[in-house]
KOLGU-205921 format. One record per residue: residue number from 1; x, y, z of N, C-alpha, C in turn; residue in three letters. Coordinates in steps of 0.02 Angstrom, whole numbers, padded with zeros to 5 digits. Layout:
<palums>
+-----+--------+--------+--------+--------+--------+--------+--------+--------+--------+------+
: seq :    nxx :    nyy :    nzz :   caxx :   cayy :   cazz :    cxx :    cyy :    czz : type :
+-----+--------+--------+--------+--------+--------+--------+--------+--------+--------+------+
: NUM :      X :      Y :      Z :      X :      Y :      Z :      X :      Y :      Z :  ALA :
...
+-----+--------+--------+--------+--------+--------+--------+--------+--------+--------+------+
</palums>
This chain:
<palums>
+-----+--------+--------+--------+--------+--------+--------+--------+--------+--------+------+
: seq :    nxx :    nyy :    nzz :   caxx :   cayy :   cazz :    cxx :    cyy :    czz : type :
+-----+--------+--------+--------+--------+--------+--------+--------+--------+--------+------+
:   1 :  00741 : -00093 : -00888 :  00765 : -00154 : -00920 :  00762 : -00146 : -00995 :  UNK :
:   2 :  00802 : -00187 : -01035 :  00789 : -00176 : -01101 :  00791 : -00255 : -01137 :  UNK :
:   3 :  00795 : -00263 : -01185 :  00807 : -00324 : -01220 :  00873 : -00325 : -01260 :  UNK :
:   4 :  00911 : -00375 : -01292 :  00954 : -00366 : -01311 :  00960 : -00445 : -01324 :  UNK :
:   5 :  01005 : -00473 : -01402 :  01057 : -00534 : -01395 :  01123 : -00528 : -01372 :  UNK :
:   6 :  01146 : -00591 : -01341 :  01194 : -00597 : -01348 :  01260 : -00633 : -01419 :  UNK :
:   7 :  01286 : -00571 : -01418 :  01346 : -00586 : -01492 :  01407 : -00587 : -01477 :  UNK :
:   8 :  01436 : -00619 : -01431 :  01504 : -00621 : -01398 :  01520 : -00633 : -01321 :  UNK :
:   9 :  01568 : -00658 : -01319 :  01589 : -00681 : -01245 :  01663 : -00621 : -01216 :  UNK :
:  10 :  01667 : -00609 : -01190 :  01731 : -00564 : -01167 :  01779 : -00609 : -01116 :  UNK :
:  11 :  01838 : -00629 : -01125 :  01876 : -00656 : -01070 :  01924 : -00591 : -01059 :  UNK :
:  12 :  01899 : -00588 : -00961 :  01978 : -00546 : -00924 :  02003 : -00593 : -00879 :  UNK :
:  13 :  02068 : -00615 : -00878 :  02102 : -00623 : -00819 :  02115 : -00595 : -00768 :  UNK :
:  14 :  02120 : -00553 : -00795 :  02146 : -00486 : -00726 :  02095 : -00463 : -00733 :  UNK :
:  15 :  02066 : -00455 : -00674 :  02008 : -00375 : -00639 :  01994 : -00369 : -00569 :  UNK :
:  16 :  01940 : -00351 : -00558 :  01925 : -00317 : -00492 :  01903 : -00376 : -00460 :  UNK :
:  17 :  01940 : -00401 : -00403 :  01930 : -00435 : -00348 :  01865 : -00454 : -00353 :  UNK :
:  18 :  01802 : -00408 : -00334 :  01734 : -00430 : -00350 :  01686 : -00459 : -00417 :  UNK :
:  19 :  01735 : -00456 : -00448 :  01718 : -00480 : -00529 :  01724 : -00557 : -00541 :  UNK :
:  20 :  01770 : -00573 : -00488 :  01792 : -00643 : -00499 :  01738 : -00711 : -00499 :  UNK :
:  21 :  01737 : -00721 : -00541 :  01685 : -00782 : -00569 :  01608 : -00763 : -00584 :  UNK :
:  22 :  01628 : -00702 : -00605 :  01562 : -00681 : -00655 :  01585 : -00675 : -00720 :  UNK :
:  23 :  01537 : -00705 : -00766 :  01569 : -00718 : -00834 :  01532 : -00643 : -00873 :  UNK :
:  24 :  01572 : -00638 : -00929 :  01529 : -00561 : -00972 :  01527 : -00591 : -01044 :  UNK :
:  25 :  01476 : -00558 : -01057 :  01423 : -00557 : -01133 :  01432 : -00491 : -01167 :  UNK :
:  26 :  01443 : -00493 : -01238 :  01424 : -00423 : -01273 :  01360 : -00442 : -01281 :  UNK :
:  27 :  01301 : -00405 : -01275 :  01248 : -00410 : -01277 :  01228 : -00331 : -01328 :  UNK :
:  28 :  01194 : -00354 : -01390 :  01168 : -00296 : -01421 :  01116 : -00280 : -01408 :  UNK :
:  29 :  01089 : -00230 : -01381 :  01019 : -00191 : -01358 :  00952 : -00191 : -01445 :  UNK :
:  30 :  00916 : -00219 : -01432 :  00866 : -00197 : -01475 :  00810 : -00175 : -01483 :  UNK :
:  31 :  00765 : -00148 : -01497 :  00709 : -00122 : -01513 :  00663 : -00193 : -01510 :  UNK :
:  32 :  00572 : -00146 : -01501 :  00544 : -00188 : -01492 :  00520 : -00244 : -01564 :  UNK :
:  33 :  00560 : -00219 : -01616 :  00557 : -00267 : -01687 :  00601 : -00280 : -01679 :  UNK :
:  34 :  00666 : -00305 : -01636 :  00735 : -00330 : -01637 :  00789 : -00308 : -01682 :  UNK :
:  35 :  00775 : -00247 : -01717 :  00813 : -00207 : -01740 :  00869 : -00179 : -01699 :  UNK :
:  36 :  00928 : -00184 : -01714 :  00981 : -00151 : -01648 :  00990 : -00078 : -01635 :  UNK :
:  37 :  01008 : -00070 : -01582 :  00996 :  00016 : -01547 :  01077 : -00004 : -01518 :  UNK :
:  38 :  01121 :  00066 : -01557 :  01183 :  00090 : -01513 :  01210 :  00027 : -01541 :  UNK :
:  39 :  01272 :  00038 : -01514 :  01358 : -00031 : -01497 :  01329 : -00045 : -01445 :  UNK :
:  40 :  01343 : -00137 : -01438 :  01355 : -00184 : -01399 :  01368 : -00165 : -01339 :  UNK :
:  41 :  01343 : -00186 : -01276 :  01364 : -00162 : -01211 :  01404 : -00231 : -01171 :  UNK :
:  42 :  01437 : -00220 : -01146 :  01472 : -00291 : -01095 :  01431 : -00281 : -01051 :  UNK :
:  43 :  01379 : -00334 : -01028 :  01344 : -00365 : -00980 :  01376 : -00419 : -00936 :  UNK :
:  44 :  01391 : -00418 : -00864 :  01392 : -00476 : -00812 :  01337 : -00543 : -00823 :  UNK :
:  45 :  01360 : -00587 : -00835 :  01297 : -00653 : -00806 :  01316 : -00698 : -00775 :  UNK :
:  46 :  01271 : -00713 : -00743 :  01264 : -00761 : -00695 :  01225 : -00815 : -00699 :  UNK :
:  47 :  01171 : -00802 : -00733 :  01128 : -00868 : -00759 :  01147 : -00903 : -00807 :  UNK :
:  48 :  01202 : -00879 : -00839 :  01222 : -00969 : -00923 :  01198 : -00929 : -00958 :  UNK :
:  49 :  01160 : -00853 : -01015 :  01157 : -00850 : -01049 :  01217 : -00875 : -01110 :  UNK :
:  50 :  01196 : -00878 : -01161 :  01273 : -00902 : -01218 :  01238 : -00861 : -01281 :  UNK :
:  51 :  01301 : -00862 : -01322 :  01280 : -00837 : -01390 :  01215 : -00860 : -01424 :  UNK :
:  52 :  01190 : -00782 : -01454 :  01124 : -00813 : -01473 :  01047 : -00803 : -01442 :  UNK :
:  53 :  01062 : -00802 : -01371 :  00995 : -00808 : -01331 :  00989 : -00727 : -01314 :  UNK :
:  54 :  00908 : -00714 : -01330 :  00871 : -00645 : -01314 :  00882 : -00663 : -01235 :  UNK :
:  55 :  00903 : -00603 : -01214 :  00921 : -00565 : -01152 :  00872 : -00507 : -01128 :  UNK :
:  56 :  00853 : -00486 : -01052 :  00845 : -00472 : -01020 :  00898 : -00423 : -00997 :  UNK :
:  57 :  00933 : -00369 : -00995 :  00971 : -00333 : -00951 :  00936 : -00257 : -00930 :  UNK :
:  58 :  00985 : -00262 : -00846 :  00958 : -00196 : -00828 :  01015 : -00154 : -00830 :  UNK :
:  59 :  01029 : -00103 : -00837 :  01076 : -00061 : -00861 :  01077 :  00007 : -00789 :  UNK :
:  60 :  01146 :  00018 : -00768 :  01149 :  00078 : -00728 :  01151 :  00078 : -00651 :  UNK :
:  61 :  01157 :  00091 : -00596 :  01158 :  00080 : -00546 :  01138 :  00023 : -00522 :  UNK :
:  62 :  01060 :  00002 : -00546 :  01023 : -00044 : -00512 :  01082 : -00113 : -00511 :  UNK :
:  63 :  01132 : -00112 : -00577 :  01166 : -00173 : -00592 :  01220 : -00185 : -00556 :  UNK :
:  64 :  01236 : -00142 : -00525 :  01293 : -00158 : -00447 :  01274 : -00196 : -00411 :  UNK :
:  65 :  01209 : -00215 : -00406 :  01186 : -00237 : -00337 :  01164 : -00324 : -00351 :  UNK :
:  66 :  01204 : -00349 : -00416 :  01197 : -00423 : -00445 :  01206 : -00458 : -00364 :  UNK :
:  67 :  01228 : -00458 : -00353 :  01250 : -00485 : -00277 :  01218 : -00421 : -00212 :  UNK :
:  68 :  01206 : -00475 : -00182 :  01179 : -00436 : -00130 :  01219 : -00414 : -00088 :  UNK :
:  69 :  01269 : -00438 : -00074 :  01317 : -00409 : -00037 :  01376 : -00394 : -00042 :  UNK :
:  70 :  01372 : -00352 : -00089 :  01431 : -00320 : -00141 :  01394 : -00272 : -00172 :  UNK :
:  71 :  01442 : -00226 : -00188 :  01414 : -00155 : -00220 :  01492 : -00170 : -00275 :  UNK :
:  72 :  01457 : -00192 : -00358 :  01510 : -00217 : -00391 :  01547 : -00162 : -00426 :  UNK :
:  73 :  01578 : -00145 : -00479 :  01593 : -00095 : -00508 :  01555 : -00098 : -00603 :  UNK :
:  74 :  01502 : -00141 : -00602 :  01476 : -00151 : -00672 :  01381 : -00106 : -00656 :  UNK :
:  75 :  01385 : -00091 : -00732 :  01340 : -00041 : -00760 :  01283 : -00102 : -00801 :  UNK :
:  76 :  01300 : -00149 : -00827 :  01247 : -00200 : -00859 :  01264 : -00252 : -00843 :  UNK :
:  77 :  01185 : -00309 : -00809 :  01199 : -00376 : -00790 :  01154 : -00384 : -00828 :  UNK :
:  78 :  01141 : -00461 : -00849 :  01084 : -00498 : -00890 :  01068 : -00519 : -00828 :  UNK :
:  79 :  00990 : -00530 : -00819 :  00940 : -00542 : -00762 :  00907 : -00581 : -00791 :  UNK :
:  80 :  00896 : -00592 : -00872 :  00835 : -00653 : -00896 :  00847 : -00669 : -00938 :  UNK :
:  81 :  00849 : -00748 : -00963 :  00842 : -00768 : -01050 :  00770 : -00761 : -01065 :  UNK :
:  82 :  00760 : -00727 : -01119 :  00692 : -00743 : -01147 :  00658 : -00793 : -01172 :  UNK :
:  83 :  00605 : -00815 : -01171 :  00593 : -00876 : -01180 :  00540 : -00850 : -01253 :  UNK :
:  84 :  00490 : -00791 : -01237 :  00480 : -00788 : -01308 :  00450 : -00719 : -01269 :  UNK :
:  85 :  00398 : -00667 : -01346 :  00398 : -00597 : -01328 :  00329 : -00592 : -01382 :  UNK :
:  86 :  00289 : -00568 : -01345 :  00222 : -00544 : -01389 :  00205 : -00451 : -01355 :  UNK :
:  87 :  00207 : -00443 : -01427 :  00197 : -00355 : -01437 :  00136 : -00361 : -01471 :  UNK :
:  88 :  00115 : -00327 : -01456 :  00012 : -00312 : -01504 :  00036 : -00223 : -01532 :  UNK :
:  89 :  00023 : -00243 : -01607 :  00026 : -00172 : -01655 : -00046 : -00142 : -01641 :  UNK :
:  90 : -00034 : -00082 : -01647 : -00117 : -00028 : -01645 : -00120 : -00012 : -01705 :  UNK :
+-----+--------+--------+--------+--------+--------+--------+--------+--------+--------+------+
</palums>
């Protein structure tokens, strides 16, 4: 899993049959100081994240399986809004 905001909404009309009425997020991946890591990834959601809100995504196989009974054709879903995040420095 990683963390990440969301900074954009993506609209497709057209796609894959199994895609249909899952909405997508650009979600930027960040570090554990919220510094950004890499370009923006398009994430699937399903829970209402919106612009703005720290994200939760799991990235890579595991994210096909948003649905249980479907094997989808997406690589990143958002799984959590964050509600808040405590790191302890050494």
């Amino acid at each position: 899993m990683r963390i990440g905001t969301v900074v954009g909404n993506i609209w497709a009309t057209r796609k894959e049959d199994g895609l249909t009425g899952l909405k997508f997020l650009f979600v930027q991946l960040e570090d554990t100081a919220g510094a950004p890591i890499d370009v923006p990834v398009i994430a699937a959601d399903r829970i209402g994240a919106g612009i703005g809100d720290r994200v939760m995504v799991t990235l890579g196989s595991a994210a096909r399986f948003v649905i249980t009974d479907k094997d989808l054709p997406i690589d990143a879903v958002v799984i959590g809004i964050v509600d808040s995040i405590d790191v302890e420095s050494g």
